[in-house]
Backbone bond lengths (Angstrom), bond angles and torsions (degrees), N, CA, C in turn:
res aa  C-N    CA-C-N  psi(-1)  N-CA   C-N-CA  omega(-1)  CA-C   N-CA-C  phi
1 X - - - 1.440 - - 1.522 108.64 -
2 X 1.127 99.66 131.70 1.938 103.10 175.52 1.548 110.96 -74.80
3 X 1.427 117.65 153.91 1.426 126.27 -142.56 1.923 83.14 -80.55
4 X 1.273 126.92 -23.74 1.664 134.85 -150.33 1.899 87.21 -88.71
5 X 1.622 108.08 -50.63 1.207 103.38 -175.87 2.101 135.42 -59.60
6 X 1.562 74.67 -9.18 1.979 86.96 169.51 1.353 111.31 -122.71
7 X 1.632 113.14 117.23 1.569 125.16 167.50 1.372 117.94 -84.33
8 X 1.073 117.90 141.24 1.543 119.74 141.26 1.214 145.09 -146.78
9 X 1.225 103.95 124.95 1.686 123.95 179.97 1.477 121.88 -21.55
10 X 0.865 151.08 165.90 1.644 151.83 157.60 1.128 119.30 174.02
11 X 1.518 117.02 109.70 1.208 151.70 -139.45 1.756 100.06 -149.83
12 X 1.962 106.95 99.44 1.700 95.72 164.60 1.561 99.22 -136.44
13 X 1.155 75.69 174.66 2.077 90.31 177.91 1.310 106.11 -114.79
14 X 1.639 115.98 -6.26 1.533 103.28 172.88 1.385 119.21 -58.49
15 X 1.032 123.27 159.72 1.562 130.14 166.05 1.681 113.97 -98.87
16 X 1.244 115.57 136.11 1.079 129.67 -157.58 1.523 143.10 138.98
17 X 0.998 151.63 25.14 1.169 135.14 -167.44 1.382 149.21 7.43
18 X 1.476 93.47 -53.63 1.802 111.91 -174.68 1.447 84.02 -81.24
19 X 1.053 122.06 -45.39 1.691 115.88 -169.87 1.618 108.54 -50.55
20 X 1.325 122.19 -75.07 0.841 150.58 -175.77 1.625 100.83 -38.21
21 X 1.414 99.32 -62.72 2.254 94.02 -177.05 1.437 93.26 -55.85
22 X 1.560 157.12 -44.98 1.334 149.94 -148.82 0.849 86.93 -98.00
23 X 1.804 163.83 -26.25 1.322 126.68 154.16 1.543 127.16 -73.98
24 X 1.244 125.81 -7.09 1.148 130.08 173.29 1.473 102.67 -79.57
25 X 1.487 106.39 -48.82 1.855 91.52 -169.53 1.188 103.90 -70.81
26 X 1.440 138.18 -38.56 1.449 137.85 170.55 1.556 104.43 -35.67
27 X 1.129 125.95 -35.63 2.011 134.23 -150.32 1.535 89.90 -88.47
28 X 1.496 115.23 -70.85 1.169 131.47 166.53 1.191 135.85 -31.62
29 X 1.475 122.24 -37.78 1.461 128.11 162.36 1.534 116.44 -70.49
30 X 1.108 88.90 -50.53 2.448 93.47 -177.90 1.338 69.43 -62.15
31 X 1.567 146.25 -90.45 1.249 110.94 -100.88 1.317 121.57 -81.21
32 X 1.861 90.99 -21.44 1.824 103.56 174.49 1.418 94.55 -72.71
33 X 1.169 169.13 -90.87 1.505 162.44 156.77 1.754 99.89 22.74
34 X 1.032 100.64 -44.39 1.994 84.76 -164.60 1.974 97.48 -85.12
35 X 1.372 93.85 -13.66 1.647 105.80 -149.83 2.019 81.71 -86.20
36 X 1.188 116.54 -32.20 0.942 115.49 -162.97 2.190 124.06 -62.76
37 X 1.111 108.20 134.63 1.983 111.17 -169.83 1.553 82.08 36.53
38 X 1.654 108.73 78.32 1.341 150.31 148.88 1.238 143.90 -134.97
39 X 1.353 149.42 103.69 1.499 118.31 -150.42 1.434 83.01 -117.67
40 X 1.330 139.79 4.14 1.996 139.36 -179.72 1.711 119.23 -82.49
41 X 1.200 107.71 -14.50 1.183 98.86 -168.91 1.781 95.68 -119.81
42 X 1.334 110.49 138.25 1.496 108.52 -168.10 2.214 112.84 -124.08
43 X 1.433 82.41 0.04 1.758 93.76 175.91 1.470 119.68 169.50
44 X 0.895 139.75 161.45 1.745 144.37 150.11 1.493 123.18 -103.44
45 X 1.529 98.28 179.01 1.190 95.74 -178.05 1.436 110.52 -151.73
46 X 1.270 146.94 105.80 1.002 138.11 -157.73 1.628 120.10 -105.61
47 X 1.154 129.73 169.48 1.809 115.56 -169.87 1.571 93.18 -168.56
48 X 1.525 102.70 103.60 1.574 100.64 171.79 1.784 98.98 -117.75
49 X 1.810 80.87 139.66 1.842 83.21 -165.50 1.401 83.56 -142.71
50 X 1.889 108.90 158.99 1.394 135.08 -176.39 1.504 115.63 -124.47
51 X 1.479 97.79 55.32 1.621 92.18 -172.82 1.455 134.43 -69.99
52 X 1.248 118.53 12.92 1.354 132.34 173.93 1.286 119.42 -115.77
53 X 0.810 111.05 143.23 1.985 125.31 -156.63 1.151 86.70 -142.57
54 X 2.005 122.92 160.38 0.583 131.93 135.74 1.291 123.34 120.25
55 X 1.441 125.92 -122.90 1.464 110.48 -174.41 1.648 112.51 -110.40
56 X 1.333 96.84 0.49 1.418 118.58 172.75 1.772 119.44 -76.17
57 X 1.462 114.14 149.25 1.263 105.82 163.91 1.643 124.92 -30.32
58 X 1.425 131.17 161.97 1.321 124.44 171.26 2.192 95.07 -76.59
59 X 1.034 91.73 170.44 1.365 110.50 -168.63 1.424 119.84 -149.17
60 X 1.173 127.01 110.01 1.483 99.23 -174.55 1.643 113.29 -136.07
61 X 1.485 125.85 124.89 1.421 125.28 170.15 1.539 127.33 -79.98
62 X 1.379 84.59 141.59 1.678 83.62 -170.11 1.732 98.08 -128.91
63 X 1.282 129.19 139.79 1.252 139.38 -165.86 1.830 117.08 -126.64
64 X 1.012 127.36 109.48 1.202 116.42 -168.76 1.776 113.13 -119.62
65 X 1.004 107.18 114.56 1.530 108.05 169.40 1.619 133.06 -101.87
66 X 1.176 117.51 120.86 1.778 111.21 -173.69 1.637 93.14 -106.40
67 X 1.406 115.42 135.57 1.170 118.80 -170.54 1.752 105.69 -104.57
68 X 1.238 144.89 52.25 1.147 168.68 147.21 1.360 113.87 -32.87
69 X 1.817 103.45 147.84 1.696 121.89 166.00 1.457 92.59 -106.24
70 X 1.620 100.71 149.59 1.501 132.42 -29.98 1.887 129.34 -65.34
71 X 1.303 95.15 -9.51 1.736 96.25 175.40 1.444 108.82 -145.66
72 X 0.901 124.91 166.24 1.569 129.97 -177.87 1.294 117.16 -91.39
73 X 1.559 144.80 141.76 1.471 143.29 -153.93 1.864 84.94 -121.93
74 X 1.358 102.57 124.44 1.756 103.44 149.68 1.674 117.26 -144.83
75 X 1.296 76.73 164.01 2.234 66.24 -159.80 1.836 67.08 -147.96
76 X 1.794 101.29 154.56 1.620 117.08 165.35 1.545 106.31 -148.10
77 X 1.373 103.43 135.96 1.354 91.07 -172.78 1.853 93.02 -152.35
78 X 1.522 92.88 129.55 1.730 122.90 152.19 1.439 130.28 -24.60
79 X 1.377 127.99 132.52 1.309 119.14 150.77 1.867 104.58 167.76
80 X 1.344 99.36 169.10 1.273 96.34 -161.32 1.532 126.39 -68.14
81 X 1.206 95.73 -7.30 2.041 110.12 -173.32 1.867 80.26 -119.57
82 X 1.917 92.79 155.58 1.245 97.53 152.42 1.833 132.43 -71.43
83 X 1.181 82.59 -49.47 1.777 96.73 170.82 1.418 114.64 -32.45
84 X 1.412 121.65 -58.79 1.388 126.70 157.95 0.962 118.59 -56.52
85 X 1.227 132.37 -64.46 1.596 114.07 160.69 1.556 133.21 -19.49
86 X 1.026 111.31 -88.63 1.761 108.07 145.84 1.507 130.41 -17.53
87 X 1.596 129.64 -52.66 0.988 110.08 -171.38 1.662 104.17 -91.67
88 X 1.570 125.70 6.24 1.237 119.87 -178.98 1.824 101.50 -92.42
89 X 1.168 120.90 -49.80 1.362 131.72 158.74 1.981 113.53 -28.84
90 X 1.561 109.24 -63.44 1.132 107.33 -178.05 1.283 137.16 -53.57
91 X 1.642 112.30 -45.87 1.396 142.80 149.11 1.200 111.44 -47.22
92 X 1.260 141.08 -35.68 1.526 151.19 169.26 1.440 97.11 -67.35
93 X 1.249 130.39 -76.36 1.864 121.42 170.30 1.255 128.69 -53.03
94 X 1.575 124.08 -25.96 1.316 123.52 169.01 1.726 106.42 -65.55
95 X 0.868 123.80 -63.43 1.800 138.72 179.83 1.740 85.46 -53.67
96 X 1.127 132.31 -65.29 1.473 97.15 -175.26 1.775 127.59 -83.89
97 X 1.202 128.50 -0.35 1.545 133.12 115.38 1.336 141.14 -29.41
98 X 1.106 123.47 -25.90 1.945 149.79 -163.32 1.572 89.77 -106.82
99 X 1.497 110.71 -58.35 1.188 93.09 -161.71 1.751 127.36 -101.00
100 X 1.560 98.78 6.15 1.602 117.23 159.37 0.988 116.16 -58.20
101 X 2.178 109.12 -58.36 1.480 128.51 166.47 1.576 125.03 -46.28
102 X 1.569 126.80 -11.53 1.239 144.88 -168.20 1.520 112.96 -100.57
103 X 1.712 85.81 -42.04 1.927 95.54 -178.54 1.391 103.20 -77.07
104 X 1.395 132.05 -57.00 1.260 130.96 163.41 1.294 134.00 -28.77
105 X 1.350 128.43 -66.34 1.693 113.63 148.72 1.312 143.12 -33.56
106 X 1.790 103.27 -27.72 1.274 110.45 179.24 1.498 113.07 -91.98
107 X 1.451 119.83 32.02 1.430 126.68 -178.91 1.488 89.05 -108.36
């Protein structure tokens, strides 16, 4: 797959900058890596959100979408850093990518 033919989205509410470029390149590397001598997966979409305010621990959601043939994989997953957030989400869409790609051969 050519590097032009896979997009991805990235969309956060964290505050930060430096933060923010190291979760994108973190997003960006797996996903072009999984995307890679692939012709099924055609973009992502990523969604880092801070829905807890307040007097509570920080909290942060992270949402990941792979936009793939024949169905699309999204997994979102919790935790107190974004970074973790992200890499629990990502690993959650890679494993359900792997194992679409697994069922499919075995037809």
């Amino acid at each position: 797959m050519k590097k032009l033919d896979f997009t991805i989205e990235f969309n956060s509410d964290v505050t930060g900058v430096a933060a923010e470029d190291e979760m994108f390149v973190e997003a960006d590397n797996r996903l072009r890596a999984l995307a890679e001598d692939h012709d099924d997966l055609t973009g992502a979409a990523v969604a880092v959100r801070q829905p807890s305010h307040g007097e509570t621990p920080p909290l942060y959601e992270v949402t990941v979408v792979v936009y793939s043939k024949p169905a699309n994989a999204a997994a979102t997953e919790k935790a107190d850093s974004p970074m973790g957030a992200l890499k629990g989400a990502l690993d959650a869409a890679e494993r359900q990518v792997r194992e679409t790609r697994a069922r499919l051969r075995g037809r």
